[in-house]
C-alpha positions in Angstrom: -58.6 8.2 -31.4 -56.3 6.6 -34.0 -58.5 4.3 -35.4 -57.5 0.7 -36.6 -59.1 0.6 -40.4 -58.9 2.7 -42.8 -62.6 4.0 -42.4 -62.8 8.0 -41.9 -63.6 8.7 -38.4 -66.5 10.7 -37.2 -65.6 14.0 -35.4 -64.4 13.6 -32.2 -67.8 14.4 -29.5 -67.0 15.4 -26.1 -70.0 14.4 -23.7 -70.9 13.7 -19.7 -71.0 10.6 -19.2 -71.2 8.2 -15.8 -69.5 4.5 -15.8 -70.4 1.7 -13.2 -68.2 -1.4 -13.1 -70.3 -5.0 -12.0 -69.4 -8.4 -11.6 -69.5 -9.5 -15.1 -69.2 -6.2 -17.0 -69.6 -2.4 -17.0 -72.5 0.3 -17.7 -71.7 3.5 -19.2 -74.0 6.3 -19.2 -73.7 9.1 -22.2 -75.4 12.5 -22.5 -77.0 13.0 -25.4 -76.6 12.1 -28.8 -73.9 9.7 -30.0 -74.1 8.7 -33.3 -75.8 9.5 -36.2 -78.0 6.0 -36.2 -79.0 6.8 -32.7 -81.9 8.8 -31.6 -82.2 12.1 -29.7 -81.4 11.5 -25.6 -79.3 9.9 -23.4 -77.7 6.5 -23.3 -76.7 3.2 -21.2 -74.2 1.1 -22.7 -73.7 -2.1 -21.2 -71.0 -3.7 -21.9 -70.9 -7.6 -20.9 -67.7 -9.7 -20.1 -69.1 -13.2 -19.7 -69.2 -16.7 -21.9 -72.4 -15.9 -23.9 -71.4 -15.8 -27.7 -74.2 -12.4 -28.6 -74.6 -9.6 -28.2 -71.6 -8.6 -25.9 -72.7 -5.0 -25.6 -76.0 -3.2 -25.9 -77.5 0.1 -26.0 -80.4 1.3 -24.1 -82.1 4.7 -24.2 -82.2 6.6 -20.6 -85.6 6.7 -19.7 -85.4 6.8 -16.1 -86.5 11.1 -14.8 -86.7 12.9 -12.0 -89.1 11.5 -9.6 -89.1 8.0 -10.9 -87.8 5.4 -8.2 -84.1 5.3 -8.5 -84.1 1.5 -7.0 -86.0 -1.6 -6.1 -86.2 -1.5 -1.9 -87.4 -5.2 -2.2 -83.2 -6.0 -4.1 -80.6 -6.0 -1.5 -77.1 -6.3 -2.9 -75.0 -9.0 -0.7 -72.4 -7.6 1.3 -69.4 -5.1 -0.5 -72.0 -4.8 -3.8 -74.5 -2.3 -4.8 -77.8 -2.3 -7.1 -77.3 0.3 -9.5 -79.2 3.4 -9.5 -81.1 5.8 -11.6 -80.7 4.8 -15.3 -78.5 1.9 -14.7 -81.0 0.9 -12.3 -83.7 0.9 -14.5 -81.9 -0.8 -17.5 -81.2 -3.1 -14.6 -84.1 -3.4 -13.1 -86.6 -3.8 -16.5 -84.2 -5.9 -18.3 -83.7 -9.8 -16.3 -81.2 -10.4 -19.1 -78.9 -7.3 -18.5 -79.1 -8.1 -14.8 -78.4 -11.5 -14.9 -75.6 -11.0 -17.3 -73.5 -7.9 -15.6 -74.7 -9.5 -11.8 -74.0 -6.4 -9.1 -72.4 -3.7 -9.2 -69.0 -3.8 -7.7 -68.7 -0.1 -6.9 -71.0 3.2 -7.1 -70.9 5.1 -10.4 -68.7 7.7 -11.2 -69.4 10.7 -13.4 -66.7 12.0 -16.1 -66.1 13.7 -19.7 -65.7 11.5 -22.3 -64.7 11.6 -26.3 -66.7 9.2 -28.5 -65.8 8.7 -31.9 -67.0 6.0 -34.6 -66.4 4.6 -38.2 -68.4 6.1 -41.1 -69.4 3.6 -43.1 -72.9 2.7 -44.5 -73.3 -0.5 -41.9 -71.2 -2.1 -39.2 -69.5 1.3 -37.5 -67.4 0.4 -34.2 -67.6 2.8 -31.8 -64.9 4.6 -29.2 -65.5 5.8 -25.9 -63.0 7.0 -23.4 -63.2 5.4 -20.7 -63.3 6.7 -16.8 -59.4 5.4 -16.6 -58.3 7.0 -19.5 -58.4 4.1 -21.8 -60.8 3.7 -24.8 -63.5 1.4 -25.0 -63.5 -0.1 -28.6 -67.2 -1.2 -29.3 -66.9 -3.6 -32.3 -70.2 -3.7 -35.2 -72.9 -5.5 -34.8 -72.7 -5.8 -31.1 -70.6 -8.6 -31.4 -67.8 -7.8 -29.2 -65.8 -4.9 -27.8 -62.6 -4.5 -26.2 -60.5 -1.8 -23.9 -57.4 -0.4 -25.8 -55.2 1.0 -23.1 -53.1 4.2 -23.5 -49.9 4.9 -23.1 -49.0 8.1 -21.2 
């Protein structure tokens, strides 16, 4: 991705990834590894489009596994919306704030291959992640905002 600052990029990572789009933001699911101020495993972003100032998008390690309960039968989604499943479910369902913020899911989630790229600077690296349409997700330091950059064919 052409990045905006003059910061050196990081190499470009191809990963799986799943995205899920909810009434008041989207979750984004990553295979593995990300960045080198992450740990080892898998990954929920969630990125937030509401009025609350901070943080606008988080990061959550995967935890959910085989054989764990992939929802809550006692949560039933009003009509035309879904509870999220699996690891969005459980970032979901273990966090009130996350689901209070993002509300339901507007659609199921759909798997694709991403590119993720960041800054490399000592503190306050923005991150890029394709995104399921073909745009980039632009994750801004600190948590403190992000934005979609769309792409011209």
């Amino acid at each position: 991705f052409a990045l905006p600052s003059n910061s050196c990029p990081s190499a470009p990572l191809l990963q799986d990834a799943v995205e899920q789009h909810f009434e008041h933001g989207t979750m984004i699911w990553i295979k593995g590894k990300w960045a080198e101020w992450v740990s080892e495993g898998n990954w929920v972003l969630v990125l937030y489009d509401d009025d609350l100032a901070n943080p606008k998008w988080e990061a959550y390690p995967d935890e959910w596994q085989t054989g764990d309960p992939d929802h809550d039968p006692t949560l039933a989604p009003p009509s035309d919306l879904y509870q999220p499943v699996r690891g969005f479910g459980l970032v979901w369902r273990e966090n009130p704030n996350v689901r209070d913020r993002l509300g339901w899911a507007v659609d199921e989630e759909t798997s694709y291959d991403t590119v993720i790229q960041h800054t490399q600077m000592f503190k306050y690296n923005s991150v890029y992640v394709r995104a399921l349409d073909g745009n980039v997700w632009h994750l801004l330091a600190e948590r403190s905002g992000w934005e979609k950059i769309l792409v011209e064919d």
